[in-house]
N, C-alpha and C positions, 0 to 999 in steps of 0.2 A: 185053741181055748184062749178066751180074753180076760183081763182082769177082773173087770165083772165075776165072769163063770166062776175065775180058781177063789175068789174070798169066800161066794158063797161055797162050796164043797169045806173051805177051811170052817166055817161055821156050821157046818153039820159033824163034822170031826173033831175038833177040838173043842175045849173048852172056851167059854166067853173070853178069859184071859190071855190066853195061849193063841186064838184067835184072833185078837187083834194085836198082838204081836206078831204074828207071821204074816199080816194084811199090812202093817207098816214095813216089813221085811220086805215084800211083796211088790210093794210102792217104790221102795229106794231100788228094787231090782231095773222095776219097769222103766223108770226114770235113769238111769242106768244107761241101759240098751237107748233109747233116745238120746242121750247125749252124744253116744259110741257113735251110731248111728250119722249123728248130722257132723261131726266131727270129722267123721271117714269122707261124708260128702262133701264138708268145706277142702278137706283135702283133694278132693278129684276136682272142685270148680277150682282150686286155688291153681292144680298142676295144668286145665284146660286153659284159664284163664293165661299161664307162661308159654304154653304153647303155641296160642293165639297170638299173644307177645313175639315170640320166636318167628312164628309164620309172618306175619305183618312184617316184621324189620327184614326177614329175606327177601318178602314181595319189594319193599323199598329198595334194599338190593339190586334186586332184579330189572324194576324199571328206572336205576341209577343208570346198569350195566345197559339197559337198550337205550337208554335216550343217547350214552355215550356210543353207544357202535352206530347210532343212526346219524351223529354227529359225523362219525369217522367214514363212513359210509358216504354221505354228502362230500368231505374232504376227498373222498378215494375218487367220485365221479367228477367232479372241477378238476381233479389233477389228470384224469382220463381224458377230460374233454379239451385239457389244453394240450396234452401230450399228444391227443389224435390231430389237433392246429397244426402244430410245430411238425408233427411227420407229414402234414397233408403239405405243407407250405416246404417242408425238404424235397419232399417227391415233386415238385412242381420245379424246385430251381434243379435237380438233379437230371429232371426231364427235357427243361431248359439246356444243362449243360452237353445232357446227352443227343439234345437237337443241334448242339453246337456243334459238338465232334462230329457228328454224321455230316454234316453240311460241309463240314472243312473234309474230312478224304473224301466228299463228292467232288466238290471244287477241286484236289488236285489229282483224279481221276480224269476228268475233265478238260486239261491239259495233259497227262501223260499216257491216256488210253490209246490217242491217232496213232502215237509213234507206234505202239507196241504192236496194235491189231494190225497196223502195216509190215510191219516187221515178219509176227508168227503168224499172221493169217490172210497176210495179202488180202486187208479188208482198206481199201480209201475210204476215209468221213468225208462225205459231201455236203453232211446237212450236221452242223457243229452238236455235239453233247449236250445235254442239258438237263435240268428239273422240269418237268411242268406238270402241270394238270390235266386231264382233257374230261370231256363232258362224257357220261355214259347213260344209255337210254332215257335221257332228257332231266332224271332228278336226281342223278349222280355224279359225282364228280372225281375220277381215279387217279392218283399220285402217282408218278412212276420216275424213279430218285435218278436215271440214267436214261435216256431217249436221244435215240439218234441216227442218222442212215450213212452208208456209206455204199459203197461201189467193190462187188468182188466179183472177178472175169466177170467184168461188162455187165455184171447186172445188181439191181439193187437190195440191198439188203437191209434189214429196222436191224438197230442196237437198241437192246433192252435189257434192263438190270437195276440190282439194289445196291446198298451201300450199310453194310453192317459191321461194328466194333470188332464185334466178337461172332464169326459165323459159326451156327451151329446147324445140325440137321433138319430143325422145325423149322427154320429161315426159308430154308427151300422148299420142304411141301407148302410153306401158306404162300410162296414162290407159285411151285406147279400150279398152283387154286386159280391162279390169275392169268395162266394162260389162255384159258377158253375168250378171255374179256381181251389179252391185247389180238390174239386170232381175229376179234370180230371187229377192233380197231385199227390195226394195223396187217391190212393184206400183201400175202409174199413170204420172201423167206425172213427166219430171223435169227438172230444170234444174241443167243441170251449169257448172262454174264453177273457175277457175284466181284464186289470190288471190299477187300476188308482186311486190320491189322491182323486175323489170325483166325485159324482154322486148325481141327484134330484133324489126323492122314480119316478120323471115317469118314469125317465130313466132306474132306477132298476128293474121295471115291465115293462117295453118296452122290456127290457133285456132276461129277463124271458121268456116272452109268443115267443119269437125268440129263446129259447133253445141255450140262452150263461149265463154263468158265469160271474158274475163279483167280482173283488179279488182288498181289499182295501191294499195300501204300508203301512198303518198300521200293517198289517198281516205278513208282513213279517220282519225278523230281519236285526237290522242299521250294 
């Protein structure tokens, strides 16, 4: 029922007087309720409106906190990419150095291997020790850090071997991988051989039951 409807029922029931006192009664009710009304709603737009307030300054927050980690992010990758420099360029001289070592107990392998193989294996060098390279199936080129022949009862035999820091077991199998390649380079018999500061007993009986040598840089003179 609207205000309309209730004055007219007031003016079928009460008197003229009484009637339009209870149509102003009536008035300040309804007007009343309108004010309650927008009152309550100014309070829900005013606590939307803090909220909105509140959300906005966190979204600022938030894209404060990413521009800052995308900053940090930026600094973490420069300092990655110089710290992958500086390891790439340690690995190179440590590579360097570890080409160094190896080259020096080749060289006094080199000198001190004729005595020895004469000594315990009645082996003569006829054809001096050496590093070199040699060509394989036309577009390869095989390293091999010990090469060299000598003479046992009268007949000729290749000297072949590496020259490693620290011998370990994988030395040798990527060792055996290479035999089929000196077989088809060098024909005859051969005597293969490990020259290196140090070796575990597995390694030296790995060594062994594989029909290689191994020769410690103590053996040989400084």
């Amino acid at each position: 029922m609207n205000l309309v409807e209730l004055k007219q029922k007031i003016r079928k029931v009460f008197t003229p007087e009484q009637a339009e006192v209870l149509e102003e009664y009536a008035n300040v009710l309804n007007d009343l309720v309108k004010v309650s009304d927008f009152n309550e709603l100014k309070q829900i737009v005013k606590e939307l409106a803090e909220a909105q307030k509140r959300t906005e300054q966190r979204v600022e927050e938030l894209a404060e906190a990413q521009k800052q980690t995308e900053q940090e992010v930026k600094e973490l990758a420069k300092e990655l990419r110089n710290l992958a420099q500086e390891h790439k360029k340690t690995r190179q001289e440590l590579g360097g150095l570890s080409h160094s070592f190896g080259y020096l107990l080749e060289d006094r392998a080199y000198k001190g291997l004729p005595a020895i193989l004469k000594e315990k294996y009645n082996i003569q060098i006829i054809e001096p020790l050496k590093r070199k390279f040699f060509p394989y199936k036309g577009n390869r080129n095989i390293e091999i850090n010990i090469i060299g022949k000598g003479l046992k009862n009268n007949k000729e035999i290749w000297i072949i071997g590496e020259a490693k820091s620290q011998l370990k077991k994988k030395h040798i199998d990527e060792f055996l991988k290479k035999q089929f390649i000196f077989n088809e380079l060098f024909k005859g018999e051969k005597f293969y051989l490990f020259v290196t500061n140090i070796a575990n007993p597995e390694t030296e009986e790995y060594a062994k039951e594989k029909g290689i040598e191994i020769f410690y840089s103590y053996e040989f003179p400084l």
